[in-house]
DOVEXDO-398172 format. One record per residue (C-alpha): residue in three letters; y, z, x. Coordinates in steps of 0.2 Angstrom, whole numbers, plus 2048, in hexadecimal, padded with zeros to 3 digits. Example, Ala and Ser with C-alpha at 12.3 -4.5 7.8 and 13.67 -1.06 7.14 Angstrom:
2
ALA7EA82783E
SER7FB824844
// end
This chain:
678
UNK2D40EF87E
UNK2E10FC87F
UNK2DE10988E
UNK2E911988C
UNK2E912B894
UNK2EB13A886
UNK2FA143892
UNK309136891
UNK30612D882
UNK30413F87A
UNK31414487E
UNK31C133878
UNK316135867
UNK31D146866
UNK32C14086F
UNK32E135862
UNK32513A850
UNK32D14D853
UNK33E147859
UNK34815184B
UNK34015F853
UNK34A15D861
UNK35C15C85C
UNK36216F85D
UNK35B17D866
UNK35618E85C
UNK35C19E854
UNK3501AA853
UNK3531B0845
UNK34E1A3839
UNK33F19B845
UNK3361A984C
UNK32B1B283F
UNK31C1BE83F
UNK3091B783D
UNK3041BA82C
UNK2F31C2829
UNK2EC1B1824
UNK2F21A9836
UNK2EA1B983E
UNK2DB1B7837
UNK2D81A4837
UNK2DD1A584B
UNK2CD1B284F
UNK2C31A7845
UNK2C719884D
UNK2C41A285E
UNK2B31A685B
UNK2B2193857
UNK2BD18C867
UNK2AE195872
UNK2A8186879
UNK29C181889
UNK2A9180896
UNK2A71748A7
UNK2A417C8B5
UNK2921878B6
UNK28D1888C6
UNK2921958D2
UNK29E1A18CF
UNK2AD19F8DB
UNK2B81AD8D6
UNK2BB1B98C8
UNK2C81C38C1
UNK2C61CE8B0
UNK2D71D68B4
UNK2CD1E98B3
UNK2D61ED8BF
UNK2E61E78BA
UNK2F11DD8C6
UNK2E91E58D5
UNK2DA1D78D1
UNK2C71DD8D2
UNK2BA1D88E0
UNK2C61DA8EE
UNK2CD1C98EB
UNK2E01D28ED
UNK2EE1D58E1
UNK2F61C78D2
UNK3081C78D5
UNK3151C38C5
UNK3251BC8C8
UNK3321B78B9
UNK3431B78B4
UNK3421C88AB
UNK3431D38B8
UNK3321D38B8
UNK3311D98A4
UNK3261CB8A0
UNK3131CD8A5
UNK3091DC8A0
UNK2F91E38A4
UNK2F21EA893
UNK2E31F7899
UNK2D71FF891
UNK2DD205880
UNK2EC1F7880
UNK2F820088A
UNK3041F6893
UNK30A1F88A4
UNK3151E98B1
UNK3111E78BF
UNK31B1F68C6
UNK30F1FF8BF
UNK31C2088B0
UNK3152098A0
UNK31B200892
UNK31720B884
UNK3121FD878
UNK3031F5873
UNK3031E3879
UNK3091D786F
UNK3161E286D
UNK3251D6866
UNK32B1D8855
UNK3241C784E
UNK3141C9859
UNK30D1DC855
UNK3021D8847
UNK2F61CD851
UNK2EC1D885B
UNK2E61D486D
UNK2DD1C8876
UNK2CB1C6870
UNK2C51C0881
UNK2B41C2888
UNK2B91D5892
UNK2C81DA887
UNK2C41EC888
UNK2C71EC89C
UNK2D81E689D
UNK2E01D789B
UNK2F21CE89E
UNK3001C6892
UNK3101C1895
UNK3191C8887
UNK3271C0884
UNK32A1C5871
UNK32A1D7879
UNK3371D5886
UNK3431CA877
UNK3401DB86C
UNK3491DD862
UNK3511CB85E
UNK3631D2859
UNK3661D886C
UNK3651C7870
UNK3581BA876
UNK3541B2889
UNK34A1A588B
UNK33A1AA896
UNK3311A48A7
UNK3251AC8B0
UNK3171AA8BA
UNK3041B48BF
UNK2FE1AE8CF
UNK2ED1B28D5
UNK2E91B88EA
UNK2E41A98F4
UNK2D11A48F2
UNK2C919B8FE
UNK2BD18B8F5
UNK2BC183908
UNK2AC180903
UNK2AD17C8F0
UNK2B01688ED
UNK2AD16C8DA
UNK2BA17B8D4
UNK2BE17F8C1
UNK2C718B8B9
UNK2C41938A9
UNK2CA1A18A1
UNK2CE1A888E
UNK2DF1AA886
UNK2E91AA877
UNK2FA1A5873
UNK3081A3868
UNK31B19986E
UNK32A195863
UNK333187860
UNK32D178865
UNK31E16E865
UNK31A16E879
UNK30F17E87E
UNK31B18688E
UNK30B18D896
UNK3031848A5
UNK2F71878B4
UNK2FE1838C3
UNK2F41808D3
UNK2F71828E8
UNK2ED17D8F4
UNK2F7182905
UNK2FE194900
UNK30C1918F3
UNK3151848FD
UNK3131748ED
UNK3081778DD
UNK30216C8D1
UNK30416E8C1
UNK2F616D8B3
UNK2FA16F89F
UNK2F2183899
UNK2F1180888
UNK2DE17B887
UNK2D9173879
UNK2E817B86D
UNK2EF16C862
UNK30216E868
UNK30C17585A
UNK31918485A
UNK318194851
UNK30719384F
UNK2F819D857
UNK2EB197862
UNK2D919C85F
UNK2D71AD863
UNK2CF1AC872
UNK2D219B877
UNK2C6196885
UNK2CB18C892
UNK2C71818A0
UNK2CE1768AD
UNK2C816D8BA
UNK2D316D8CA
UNK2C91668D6
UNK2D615B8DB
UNK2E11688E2
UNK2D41758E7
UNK2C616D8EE
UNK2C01708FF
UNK2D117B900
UNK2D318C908
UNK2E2192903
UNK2E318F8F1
UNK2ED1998E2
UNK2EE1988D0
UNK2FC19D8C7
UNK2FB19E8B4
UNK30F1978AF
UNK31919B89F
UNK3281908A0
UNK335184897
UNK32D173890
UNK33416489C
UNK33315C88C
UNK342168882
UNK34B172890
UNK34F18488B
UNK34718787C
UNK33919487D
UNK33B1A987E
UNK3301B0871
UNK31C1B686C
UNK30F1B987A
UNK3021B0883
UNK2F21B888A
UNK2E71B5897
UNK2D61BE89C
UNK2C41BB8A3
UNK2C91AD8B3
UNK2BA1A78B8
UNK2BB1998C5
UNK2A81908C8
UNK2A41808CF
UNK29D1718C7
UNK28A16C8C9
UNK28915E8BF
UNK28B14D8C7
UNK2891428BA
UNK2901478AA
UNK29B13C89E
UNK2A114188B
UNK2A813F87C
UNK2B7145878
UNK2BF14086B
UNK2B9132861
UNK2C9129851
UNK2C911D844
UNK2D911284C
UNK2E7118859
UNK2EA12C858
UNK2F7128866
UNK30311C85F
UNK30111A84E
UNK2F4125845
UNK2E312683D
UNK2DB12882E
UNK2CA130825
UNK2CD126816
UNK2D4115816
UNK2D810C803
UNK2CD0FA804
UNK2DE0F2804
UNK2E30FA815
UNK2D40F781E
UNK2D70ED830
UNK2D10DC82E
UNK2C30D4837
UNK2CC0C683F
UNK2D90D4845
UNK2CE0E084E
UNK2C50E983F
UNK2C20FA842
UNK2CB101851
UNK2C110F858
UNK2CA118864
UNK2BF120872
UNK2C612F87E
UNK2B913588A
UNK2B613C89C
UNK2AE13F8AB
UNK2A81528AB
UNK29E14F8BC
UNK2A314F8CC
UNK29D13E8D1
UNK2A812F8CC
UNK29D1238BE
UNK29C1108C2
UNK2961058B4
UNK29B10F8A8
UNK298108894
UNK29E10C885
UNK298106875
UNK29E107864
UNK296103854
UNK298106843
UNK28A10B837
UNK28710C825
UNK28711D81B
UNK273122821
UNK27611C832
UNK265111830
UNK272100832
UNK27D0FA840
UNK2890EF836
UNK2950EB846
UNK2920EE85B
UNK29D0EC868
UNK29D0F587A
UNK2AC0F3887
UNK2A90F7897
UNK2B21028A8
UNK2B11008B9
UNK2B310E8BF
UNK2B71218B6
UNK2BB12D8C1
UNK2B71418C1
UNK2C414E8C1
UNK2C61508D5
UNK2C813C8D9
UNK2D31398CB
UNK2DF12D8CF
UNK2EC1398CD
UNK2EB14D8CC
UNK2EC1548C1
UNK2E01478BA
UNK2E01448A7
UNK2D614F89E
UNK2CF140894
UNK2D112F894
UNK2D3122884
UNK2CB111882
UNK2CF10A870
UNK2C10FB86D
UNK2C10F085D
UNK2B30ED852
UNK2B90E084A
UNK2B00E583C
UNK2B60E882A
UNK2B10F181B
UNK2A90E580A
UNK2A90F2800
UNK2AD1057FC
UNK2A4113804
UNK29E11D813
UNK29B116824
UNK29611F834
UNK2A211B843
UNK298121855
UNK29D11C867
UNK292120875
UNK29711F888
UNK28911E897
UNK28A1198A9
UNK28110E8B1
UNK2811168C0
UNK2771278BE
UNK26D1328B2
UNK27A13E8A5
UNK2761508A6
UNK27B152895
UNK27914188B
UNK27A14D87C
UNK28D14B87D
UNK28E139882
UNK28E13486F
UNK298137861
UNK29C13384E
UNK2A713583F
UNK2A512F82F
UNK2B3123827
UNK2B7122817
UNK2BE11180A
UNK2C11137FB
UNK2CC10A7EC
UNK2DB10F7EE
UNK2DC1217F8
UNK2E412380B
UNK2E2133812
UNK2E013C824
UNK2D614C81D
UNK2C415081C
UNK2C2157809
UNK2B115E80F
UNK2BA16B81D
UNK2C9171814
UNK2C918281D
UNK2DB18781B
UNK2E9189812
UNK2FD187815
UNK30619480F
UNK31B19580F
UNK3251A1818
UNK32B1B180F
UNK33D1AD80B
UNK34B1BA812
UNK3511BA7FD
UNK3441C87F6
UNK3361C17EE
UNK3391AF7F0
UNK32D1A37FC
UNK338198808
UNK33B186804
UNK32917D80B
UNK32016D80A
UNK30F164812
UNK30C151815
UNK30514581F
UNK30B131827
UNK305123821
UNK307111827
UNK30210081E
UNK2F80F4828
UNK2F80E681B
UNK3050E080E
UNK3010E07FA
UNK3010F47F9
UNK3090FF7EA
UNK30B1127EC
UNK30611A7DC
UNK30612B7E0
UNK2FF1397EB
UNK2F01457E9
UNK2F01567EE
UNK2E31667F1
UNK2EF1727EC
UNK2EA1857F5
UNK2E31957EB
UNK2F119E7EC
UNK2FF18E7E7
UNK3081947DA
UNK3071A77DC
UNK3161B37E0
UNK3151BE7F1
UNK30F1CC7E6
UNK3001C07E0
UNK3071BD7CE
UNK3081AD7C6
UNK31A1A57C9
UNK3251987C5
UNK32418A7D3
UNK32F17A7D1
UNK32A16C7DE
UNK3291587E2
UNK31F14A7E9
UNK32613F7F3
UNK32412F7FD
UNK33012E80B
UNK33311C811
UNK332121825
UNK34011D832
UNK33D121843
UNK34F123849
UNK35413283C
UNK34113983A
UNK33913F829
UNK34514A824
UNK35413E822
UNK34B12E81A
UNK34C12680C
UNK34012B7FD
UNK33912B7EE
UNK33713C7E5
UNK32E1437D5
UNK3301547CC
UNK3221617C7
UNK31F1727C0
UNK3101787C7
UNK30017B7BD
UNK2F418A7C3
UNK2E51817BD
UNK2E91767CC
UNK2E61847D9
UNK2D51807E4
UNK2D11767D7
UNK2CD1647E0
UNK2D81567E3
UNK2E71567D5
UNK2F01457D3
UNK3011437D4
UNK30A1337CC
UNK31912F7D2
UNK32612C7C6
UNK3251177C8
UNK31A10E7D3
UNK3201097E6
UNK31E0F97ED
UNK3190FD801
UNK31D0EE810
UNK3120EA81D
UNK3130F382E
UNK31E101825
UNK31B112827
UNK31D120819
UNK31A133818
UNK31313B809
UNK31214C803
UNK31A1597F7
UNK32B1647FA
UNK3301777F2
UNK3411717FA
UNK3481847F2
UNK3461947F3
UNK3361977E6
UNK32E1A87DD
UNK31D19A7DD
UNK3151977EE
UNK3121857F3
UNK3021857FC
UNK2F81777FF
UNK2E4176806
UNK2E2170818
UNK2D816D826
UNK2DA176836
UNK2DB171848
UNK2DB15F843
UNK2E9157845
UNK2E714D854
UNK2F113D84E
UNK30114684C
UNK2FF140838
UNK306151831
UNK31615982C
UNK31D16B825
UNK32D16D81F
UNK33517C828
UNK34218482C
UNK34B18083F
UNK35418B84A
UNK365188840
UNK35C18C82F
UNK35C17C82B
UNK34E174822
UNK344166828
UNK33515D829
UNK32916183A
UNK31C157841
UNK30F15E84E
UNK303168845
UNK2F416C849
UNK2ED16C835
UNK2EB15D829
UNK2F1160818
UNK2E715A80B
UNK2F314D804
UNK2EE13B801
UNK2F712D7FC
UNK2EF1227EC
UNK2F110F7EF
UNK2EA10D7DD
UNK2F01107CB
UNK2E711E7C3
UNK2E812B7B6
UNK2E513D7BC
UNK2D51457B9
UNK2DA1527AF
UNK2E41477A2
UNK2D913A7A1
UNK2CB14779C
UNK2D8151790
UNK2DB141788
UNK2CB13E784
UNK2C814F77D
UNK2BE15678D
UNK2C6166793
UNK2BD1707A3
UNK2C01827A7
UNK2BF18C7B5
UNK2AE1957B9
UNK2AC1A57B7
UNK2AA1B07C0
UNK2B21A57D0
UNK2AD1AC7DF
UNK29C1AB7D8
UNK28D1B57DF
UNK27B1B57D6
UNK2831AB7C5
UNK2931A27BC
UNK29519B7AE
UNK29E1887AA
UNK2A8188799
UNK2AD179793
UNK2B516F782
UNK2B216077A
UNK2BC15876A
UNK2AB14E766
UNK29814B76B
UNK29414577B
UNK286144786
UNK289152794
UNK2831567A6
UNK28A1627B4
UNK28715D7C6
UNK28B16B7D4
UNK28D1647E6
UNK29116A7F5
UNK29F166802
UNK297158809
UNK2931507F6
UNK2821537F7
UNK27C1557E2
UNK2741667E6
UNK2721697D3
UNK27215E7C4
UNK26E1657B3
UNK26E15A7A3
UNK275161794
UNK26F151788
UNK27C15077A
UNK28515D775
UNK29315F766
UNK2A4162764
UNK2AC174768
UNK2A917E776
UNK29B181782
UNK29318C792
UNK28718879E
UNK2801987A8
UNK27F1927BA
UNK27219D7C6
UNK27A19A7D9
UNK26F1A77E3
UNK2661987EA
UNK2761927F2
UNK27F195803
UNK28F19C803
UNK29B190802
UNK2A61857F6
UNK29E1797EB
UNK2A416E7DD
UNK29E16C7CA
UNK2A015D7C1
UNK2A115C7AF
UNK29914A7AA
UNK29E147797
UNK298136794
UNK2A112A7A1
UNK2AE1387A5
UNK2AC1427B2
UNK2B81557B6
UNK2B515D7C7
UNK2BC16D7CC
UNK2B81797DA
UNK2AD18C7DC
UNK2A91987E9
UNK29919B7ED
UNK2981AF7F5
// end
């Protein structure tokens, strides 16, 4: 059994995976960028998303909508601001999004106000159109040739008295964006006798760490500082924008926003959950959606390792406390393996044996079960106590399906592909910047062959900035992993392509690599493609957002010095996956055989569209529609049909909006490709 808390190990996998990260501090002028419209959008949509039940609930101990700017509302008294700007930093944005320090002089901007920041509006909160507060340091580094400082600053609430209160937790909405590093610079700090020693809690919520990108928009947030407020009279809260411990001087531009503090107490005694529930370490190796059959933890080494991170959202410690594990087959009708460990004691957020206390803690149980044959299983974890009655058992279980398969390894969840990973704008008119997407792999057992990667290559891959079809030279490659120089300088194994645009959104396009690699045992690896040029053609590459919890991905980027490198700590999975098996690509195999499948038309489709298709000879011929999670929602049988071309009208007003895949089955040959259902 292996017992770990998220906060240090955290931040020894990143210390450690994103070490090339850390080797030279930044120029501005080749790190920092504006959001793209794509980022601005996908940051509101994931706000509405991030709106979660926050702890707390009871009574409301104190409030503060900022509508009254830094004067505070209620009588409650003033916020003060202190940073090293000369108090430049923090802004109160009013009604209308006017600006104005704490002096009460106006800024004359709308906030965000900074060159790289203005294009993504303000902060959705719950009460935006009140008033709320941002420290603006993209404004204040305006504009970026003058110079650039790094920034600290600080908004400290008046004293509130919780004398009274054992149960106190703070939550409030915000948004933010930092640049350069991975580790968010914004913290909550906390005082209980008047500013004399604080404590300091991380700010970022639940934001995957990862510079230059934007949180939701709003992020909601919730902390429980109990352990510092409780039963206190003099307490403070101050929201922090500062230096990383973990890089030094390193941060100076973009925003962050707070709005809507809301501190409530806690009425919930009892009350474990699930947090977070892996298929093997997320901490100090990685883990995996899909595992090859070949790759699959043997039995008599521990089988499955479920990793388990949980907590104690009441305000009574739970005694007793057991969590079981079991593993189920695709309908969930059959236990196949079940194991429970057990805890003594887990402690809620005010007895914590330190404070702050971990936001969640992280039991990794074996099953000691192992996979006889491909498919899908159900993984699900349940933690109870036996010490009282949970006031939300919804939450005390959880379950992911796992995948094996014959020869694929991949991190990604094909069936929530909901974003897409564009390159940066070059500074050479009309080019794209040098880019790239992958993820880590590492080889449990021995015997293993690397034959190529697949890939779900993005919409938009292959077009130029002005939305034409372009040029776009890339490679895969399969970098054989060393730790002490990081991705970018490790040995590898590259192969060339041209891109083809019947490859955009169109599924899972196999990659060969040029000859096959033998893999060792206990090795690590990173696959993934590289535009390593400037390019007319976009590389783009199909992901899944906010997923990245193992630390498996990384983007080549540019650094602070305008050199290129490969970056972990993302907060997306590329769709990338490595093939353990040999295998012909779908496409050729079917254009061998004298099969070709087109495109639907029209794609998005709305009441109907039409399949085309060729075949060099009769064959028997059926179309299968399914949706994202491979249910067959359609199948239609063609019988046998002769040689030359063909069209099947397709009515898809009885489906949701969404996207779907078609099949062409041609005999025993099957050709998928992807539609948009509107």
């Amino acid at each position: 059994m292996k017992h770990l808390t998220l906060t240090l190990v955290a931040i020894c996998i990143f210390a450690i995976a994103s070490g090339q990260r850390l080797e030279t501090l930044h120029s501005f002028e080749h790190s920092v960028t504006a959001a793209t419209q794509l980022e601005t959008h996908n940051a509101l949509t994931a706000g509405i998303e991030a709106r979660f039940t926050q702890r707390g609930g009871g009574n409301i101990l104190f409030s503060e909508d900022f509508s009254n700017g830094f004067d505070g509302i209620n009588g409650n008294g003033a916020w003060t601001t202190s940073d090293n700007a000369n108090d430049s930093l923090w802004v109160y944005v009013a009604p209308g999004n006017a600006g104005y320090y704490s002096n009460g002089d106006a800024t004359g901007v709308s906030h965000p106000g900074g060159e790289f920041s203005t294009n993504i509006g303000p902060l959705e909160s719950g009460t935006p159109e009140n008033g709320w507060m941002i420290f603006d340091c993209d404004y204040f580094n305006t504009p970026i040739a003058t110079g650039v400082q790094d920034t600290d600053g600080s908004l400290t609430s008046p004293l509130i008295d919780f004398s009274d209160d054992g149960s106190v937790i703070l939550n409030w909405d915000q948004y933010f964006r930092y640049c350069c590093y991975p580790y968010a610079p914004i913290y909550v700090d906390v005082t209980n006798d008047a500013g004399v020693t604080w404590t300091t809690f991380d700010g970022h919520g639940s934001f995957i760490e990862a510079a230059n990108t934007q949180s939701a928009n709003p992020l909601p947030s919730t902390l429980d500082i109990s352990c510092v407020a409780a039963y206190s009279d003099s307490v403070q809260i101050r929201f922090t924008y500062t230096q990383a411990p973990e890089t030094g001087a390193a941060y100076s531009h973009y925003y962050w926003g707070i709005d809507d503090v809301v501190v409530s107490s806690n009425d919930n005694a009892d009350d474990l959950a699930m947090v977070q529930l892996t298929n093997g370490d997320v901490f100090n190796v990685w883990e995996y959606r899909v595992t090859p059959m070949e790759q699959a933890i043997p039995a008599a080494d521990g089988g499955v390792l479920a990793g388990v991170l949980y907590r104690n959202n009441g305000t009574d410690n739970q005694e007793d406390v057991a969590v079981l594990v079991e593993v189920l087959n695709e309908a969930g009708d059959e236990v196949l393996a079940s194991v429970t460990e057990t805890l003594a004691t887990v402690y809620s957020f005010a007895n914590g044996l330190n404070c702050p206390a971990n936001s969640q803690d992280t039991l990794y149980i074996p099953t000691g079960w192992e996979p006889s044959t491909t498919g899908n299983y159900i993984l699900r974890s349940t933690i109870t106590s036996g010490s009282s009655s949970d006031v939300s058992p919804e939450d005390n279980t959880m379950s992911r399906v796992i995948v094996y398969t014959d020869d694929e390894y991949g991190h990604d969840d094909e069936s929530i592909l909901d974003g897409e990973m564009f390159p940066r704008e070059s500074d050479l008119p009309g080019l794209y910047d040098p880019t790239g997407q992958g993820n880590f792999y590492h080889m449990v057992n021995s015997g293993s062959t690397a034959y190529g990667i697949t890939v779900e290559f993005g919409p938009n891959c292959g077009l130029s900035i002005g939305g034409n079809v372009a040029e776009l030279e890339f490679e895969s490659r399969l970098y054989f992993y060393d730790g002490a120089v990081g991705i970018t300088d490790s040995p590898f194994e590259s192969t060339f392509w041209t891109y083809d645009t019947d490859w955009s959104n169109a599924g899972p396009i196999y990659l060969a690599f040029e000859d096959p690699i033998e893999l060792d045992a206990d090795a690590v690896y990173f696959a993934g493609v590289i535009a390593e040029y400037e390019s007319e053609g976009g590389l783009t590459v199909n992901a899944q957002l906010n997923s990245d919890t193992d630390n498996s991905t990384g983007e080549y980027n540019v650094t602070g010095d305008g050199d290129y490198v490969w970056f972990t700590s993302q907060t997306y999975t590329p769709s990338v996956r490595l093939i353990l098996g040999e295998r012909v690509a779908v496409d050729e195999l079917a254009s061998l055989n004298g099969i070709n499948l087109g495109q639907n038309t029209p794609n998005p489709a709305t009441n109907s569209t039409v399949f085309s298709f060729e075949i060099s000879q009769s064959r028997s011929i059926a179309f299968e529609v399914r949706d994202l999670s491979g249910r067959v929602v359609t199948r239609i049988n063609e019988g046998t049909l002769g040689a030359g071309n063909h069209t099947i009208t397709y009515d898809v007003s009885a489906l949701s909006s969404g996207l779907y895949t078609y099949t062409l089955i041609a005999d025993d040959i099957s050709v998928t490709k992807k539609m948009v259902v509107r």
